[in-house]
Residue, then its C-alpha position, 0 to 999 in steps of 0.5 A: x500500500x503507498x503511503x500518501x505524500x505529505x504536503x509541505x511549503x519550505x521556508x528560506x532562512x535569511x541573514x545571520x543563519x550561517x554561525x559558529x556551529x555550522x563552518x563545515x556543514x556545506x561540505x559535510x552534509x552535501x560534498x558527495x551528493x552535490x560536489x558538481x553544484x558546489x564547484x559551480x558556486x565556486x566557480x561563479x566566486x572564483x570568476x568575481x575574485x571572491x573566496x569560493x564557498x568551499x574555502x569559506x565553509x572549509x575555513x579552520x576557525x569562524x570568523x564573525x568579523x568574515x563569516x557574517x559579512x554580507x558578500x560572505x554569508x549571503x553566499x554560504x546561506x543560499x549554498x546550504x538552503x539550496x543543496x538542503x532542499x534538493x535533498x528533501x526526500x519528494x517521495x515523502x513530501x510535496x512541496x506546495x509553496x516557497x516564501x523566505x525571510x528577508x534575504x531568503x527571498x531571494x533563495x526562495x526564488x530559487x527554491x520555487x523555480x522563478x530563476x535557476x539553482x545557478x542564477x540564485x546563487x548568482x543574485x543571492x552573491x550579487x545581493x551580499x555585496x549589493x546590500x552593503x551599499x547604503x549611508x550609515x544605519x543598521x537594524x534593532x531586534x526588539x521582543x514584543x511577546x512574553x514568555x509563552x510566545x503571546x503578545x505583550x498588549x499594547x506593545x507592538x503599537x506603542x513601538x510603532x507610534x514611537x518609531x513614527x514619532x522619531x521619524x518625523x524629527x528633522x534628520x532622522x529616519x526610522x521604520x519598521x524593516x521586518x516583522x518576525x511576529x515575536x519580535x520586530x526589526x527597526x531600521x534606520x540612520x543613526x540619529x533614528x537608532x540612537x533615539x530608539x535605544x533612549x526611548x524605547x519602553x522595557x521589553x520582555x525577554x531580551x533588552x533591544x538588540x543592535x545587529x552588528x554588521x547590518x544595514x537599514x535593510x527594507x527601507x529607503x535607505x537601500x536605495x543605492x542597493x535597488x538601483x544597483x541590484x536592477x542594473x546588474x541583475x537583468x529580468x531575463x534571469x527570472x520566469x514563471x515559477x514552478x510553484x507558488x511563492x509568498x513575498x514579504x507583503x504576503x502576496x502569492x506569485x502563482x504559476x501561471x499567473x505571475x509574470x517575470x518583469x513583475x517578479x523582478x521588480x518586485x525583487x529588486x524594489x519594494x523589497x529591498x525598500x520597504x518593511x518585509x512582513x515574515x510572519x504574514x507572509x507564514x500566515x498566508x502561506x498556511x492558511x491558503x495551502x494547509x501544508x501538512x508540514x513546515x520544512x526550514x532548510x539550514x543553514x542552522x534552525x534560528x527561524x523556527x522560533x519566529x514560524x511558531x510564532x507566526x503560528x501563535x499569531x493566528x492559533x493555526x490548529x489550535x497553537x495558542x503559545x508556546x506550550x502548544x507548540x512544544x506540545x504539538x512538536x512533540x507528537x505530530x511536528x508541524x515544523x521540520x528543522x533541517x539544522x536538527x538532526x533528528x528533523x532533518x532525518x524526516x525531511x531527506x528520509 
């Protein structure tokens, strides 16, 4: 008797996924498999002047000041997304939908078939370096919810009513750069972040949080980042994808309905320029397709906490906080971590 396929939608990680833990997992976990993809990324690096993706993850020690660099890590995260979804065992699972986190955008065009494996990487490489052209600012990390993953009442407007207030001083810029549904990424100059960090009201968990080495990513900010990603990277790159793919403002790219240029644009444009909605896009992806599972490629497994968080949001199948999704995980997991082990044994069967 054939045992029916589970349906799944595969979730790209974005920055900051590739760490400590993971130097040496792209060769490790896909150097017999796919050496021959492997040699092509780093045939692309090598043709640009850059250290290949086998010296980078082969390196004898991490290097925070190297490894979370963006023309460095871009390129080791969408190695490890990649080769991690093409060895998603397709006699156990379908694979219905594809959305990404922030940079993960751009593997999941790769991963629901808007452009190549090869031509994914090209722009994922391209973008690392693309989004270091910006002026001065960066990103906060704040914790809206509380212990159980729930949200703190009131908090998430009182921070978006301050963020509005700060940006409407002369010389300061601030805005909301992704929404991860338990915690929210601020983005801004410098005048924008120093006033957030001052005035900022307590938050649980964690104090605010400044990502070392990141830029006011999803804002206006980027603009010379767009202009040079639409220069260098031409539509005729990107096609109709495969299967359907949700962006960040939670709209769906369908088959047969989306055309490329659109694809591009939007790419290329309001992503890098405005706030990427992670947790709506889960939510729409979930309750349009009712996937059976949730895979989250590696690198690393940072983002699951941010997906059941998305999942609290909406009490999608009765998930309410975090004591049911801990519960539910340890039955019938809904989400499936490529940087577990043990989840990852389910996923490549």
């Amino acid at each position: 008797m054939t045992v029916a396929k589970k349906t799944a939608i595969v979730v790209a990680p974005g920055r900051g996924t590739y760490g400590k833990g993971e130097l040496g997992s792209i060769a490790r976990l896909h150097g017999a498999r796919f050496a021959d993809r492997i040699a092509g990324f780093d045939a692309q690096r090598r043709t640009r002047g850059q250290p290949t993706v086998s010296e980078l993850d082969g390196a004898e020690r991490f290097s925070v000041a190297t490894h979370m660099r963006g023309d460095v890590a871009a390129p080791l995260i969408y190695t490890a997304t990649a080769l991690d979804y093409l060895s998603i065992d397709r006699e156990q699972y379908d694979v219905v939908a594809a959305l990404g986190n922030s940079m993960g955008w751009y593997s999941a065009l790769a991963l629901g078939g808007a452009v190549s494996i090869e031509d994914g990487f090209r722009i994922s490489n391209a973008m690392g370096l693309n989004s270091q052209t910006h002026g001065p600012g960066g990103q906060i990390l704040l914790q809206i919810v509380d212990e159980d993953w729930r949200p703190v009442p009131g908090l998430r407007e009182t921070l978006l009513a301050l963020v509005a207030a700060i940006a409407a001083r002369p010389d300061h810029a601030l805005a909301l750069s992704i929404d991860l549904a338990g915690m929210l990424v601020l983005a801004g100059n410098e005048a924008g972040l120093v006033a957030l960090l001052a005035e900022a009201p307590p938050t649980p968990g964690r104090d605010p949080l400044r990502l070392a080495g990141h830029g006011p990513f999803h804002t206006p900010l980027m603009v010379g980042s767009a202009d040079k990603a639409k220069a260098e990277l031409p539509p005729a790159l990107f096609g109709r994808p495969a299967i359907p793919l949700v962006d960040g403002r939670g709209h769906i790219w369908r088959r047969f309905a989306s055309d490329p240029h659109a694809i591009w644009d939007y790419s290329f444009g309001h992503q890098i320029l405005a706030p990427y909605d992670f947790a709506l896009s889960v939510q729409v992806a979930v309750r349009e397709f009712a996937p059976d599972v949730i895979i989250l490629p590696g690198p690393g497994d940072t983002l699951g906490g941010a997906i059941a968080q998305a999942l609290i949001g909406i009490e999608w199948q009765g998930i309410a906080g975090k004591g049911d999704f801990m519960a539910r995980q340890g039955s019938d997991p809904i989400l499936l971590s490529m940087g577990r082990a043990e989840q990852r044994a389910r996923v490549t069967g």
